[in-house]
C-alpha positions in Angstrom: 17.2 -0.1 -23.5 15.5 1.2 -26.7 12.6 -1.4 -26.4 12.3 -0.8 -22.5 9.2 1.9 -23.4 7.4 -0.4 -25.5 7.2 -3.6 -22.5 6.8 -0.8 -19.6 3.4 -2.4 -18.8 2.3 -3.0 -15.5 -0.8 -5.5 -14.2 -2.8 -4.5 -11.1 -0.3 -6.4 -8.7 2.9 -5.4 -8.9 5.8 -6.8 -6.3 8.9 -4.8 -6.6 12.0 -6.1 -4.8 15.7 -6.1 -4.9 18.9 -6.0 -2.6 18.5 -4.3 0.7 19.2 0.0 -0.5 18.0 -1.0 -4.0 15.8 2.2 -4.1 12.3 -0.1 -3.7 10.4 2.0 -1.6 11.4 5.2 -3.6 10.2 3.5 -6.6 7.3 2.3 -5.4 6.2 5.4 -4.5 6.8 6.8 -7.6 5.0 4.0 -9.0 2.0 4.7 -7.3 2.0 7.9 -7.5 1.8 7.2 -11.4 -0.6 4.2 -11.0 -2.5 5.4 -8.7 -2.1 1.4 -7.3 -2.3 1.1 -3.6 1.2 0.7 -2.2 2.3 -1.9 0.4 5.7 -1.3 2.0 6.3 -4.4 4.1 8.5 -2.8 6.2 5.7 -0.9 8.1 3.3 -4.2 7.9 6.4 -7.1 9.2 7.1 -4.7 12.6 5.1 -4.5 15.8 4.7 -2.2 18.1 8.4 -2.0 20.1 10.3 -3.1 17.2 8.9 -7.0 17.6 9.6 -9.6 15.1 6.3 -11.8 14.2 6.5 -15.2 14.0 7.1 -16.6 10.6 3.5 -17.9 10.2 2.2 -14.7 11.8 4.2 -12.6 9.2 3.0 -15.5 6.3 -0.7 -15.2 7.1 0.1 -11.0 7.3 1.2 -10.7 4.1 -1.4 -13.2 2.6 -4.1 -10.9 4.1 -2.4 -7.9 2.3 -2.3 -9.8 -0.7 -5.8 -11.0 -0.9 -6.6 -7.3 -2.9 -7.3 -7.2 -5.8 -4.5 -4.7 -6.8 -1.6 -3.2 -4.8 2.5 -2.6 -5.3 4.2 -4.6 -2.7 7.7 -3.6 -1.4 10.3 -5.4 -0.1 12.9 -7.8 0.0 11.5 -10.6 2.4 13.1 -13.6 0.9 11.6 -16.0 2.9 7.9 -14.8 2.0 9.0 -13.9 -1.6 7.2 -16.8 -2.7 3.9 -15.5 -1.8 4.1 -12.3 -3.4 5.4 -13.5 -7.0 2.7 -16.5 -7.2 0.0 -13.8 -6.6 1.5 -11.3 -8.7 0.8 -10.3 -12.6 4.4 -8.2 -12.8 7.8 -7.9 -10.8 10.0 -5.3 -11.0 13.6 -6.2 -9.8 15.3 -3.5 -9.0 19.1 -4.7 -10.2 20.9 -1.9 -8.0 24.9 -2.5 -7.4 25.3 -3.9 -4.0 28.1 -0.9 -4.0 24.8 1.5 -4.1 22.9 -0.5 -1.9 25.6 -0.4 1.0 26.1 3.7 0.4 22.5 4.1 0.5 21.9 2.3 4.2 25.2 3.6 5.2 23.6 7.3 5.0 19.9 6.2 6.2 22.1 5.5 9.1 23.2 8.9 9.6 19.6 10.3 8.5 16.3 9.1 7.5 15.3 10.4 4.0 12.8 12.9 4.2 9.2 11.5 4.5 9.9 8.4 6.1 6.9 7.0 7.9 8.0 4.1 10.5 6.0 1.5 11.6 3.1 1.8 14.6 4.4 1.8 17.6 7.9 2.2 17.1 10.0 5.1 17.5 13.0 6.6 15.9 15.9 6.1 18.3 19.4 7.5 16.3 20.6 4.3 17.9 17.5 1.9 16.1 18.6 3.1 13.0 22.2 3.2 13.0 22.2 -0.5 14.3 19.4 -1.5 11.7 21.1 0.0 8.8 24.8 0.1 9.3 23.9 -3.5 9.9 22.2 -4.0 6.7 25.5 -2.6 4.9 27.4 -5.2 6.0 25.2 -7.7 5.2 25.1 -6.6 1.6 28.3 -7.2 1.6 28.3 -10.1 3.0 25.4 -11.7 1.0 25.3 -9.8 -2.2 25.6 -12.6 -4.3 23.8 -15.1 -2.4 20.6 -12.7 -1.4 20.4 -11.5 -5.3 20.8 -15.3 -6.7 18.1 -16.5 -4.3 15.7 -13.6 -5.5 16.5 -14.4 -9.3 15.7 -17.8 -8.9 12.6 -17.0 -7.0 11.3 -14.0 -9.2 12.5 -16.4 -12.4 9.5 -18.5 -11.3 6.5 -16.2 -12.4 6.6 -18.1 -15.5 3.9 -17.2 -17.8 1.9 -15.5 -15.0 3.7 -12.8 -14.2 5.7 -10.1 -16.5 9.1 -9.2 -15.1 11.3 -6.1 -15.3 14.7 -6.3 -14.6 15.8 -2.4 -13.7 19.8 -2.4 -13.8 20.6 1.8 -13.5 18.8 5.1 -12.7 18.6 5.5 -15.9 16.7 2.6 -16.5 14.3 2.9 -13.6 13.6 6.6 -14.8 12.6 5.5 -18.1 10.2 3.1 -17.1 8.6 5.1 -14.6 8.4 7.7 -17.8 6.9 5.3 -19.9 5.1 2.5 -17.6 1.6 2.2 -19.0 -1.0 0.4 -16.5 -3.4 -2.2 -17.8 -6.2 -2.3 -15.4 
């Protein structure tokens, strides 16, 4: 951890992903907030209006429109679009959260959404939406936590020489970067 303030250097697109509950939108915010980056939560961009799924091209050709900036933090842990995001990307973050903590974490966005959440246009809030969206996510945590984090490691492993990669493992950790993360525009 000692020389995590001396690498805390961040490009002008930054993907930050992890385990569904990891903490990625919080720390994206934060991020930007420190950046001043633009932020992308894919969330709000993959949903239409009514809750509706796009198509996988649709939500493909989406994100490479979003992507086609010349700087941005993207959020989110769309594995099957993953791809697109680390090959146009200078530095990933991975946001190594227990899948313990990621479970707790939907389990109580189930009961409330955090304070501040924006959803997407055009679809509403429903206590049901949201207890079905995320106590459905904590099972499949559970379910998937190894597979879902080994597929993202082998995909975010893949930025090579391109891309810088952070590997965030505690609170602790993720503070200190944030503290110390110096952006090279």
């Amino acid at each position: 951890m000692g020389n995590l303030a001396s690498n805390a250097r961040i490009g002008r697109r930054v993907v930050v992903t992890g385990l569904a509950g990891a903490g990625k939108s919080t720390f994206s915010r934060a991020l930007s907030a420190k950046t001043g980056l633009p932020l992308i939560h894919l969330d709000l961009a993959f949903w239409k209006p009514g809750w509706v799924a796009p198509s996988e091209d649709e939500w493909r050709e989406k994100q490479r429109g979003l992507l086609s900036a010349d700087a941005w933090i993207a959020d989110g842990n769309y594995h099957e679009t993953l791809d697109l995001r680390v090959e146009r990307a200078d530095t990933v973050v991975y946001l190594d959260t227990p899948w313990w903590t990621c479970a707790r974490r939907a389990f109580v966005r189930g009961i409330r959404r955090p304070t501040g959440s924006v959803m997407p246009e055009g679809c509403d809030d429903s206590t049901w939406q949201r207890v079905s969206d995320e106590w459905g996510i904590v099972w499949k945590v559970w379910r998937r936590r190894r597979s879902d984090r080994e597929r993202e490691l082998r995909i975010v492993s893949q930025c090579g020489q391109h891309a810088a990669l952070h590997m965030l493992r505690s609170k602790a950790s993720i503070r200190e970067f944030l503290e110390a993360v110096h952006y090279r525009s």
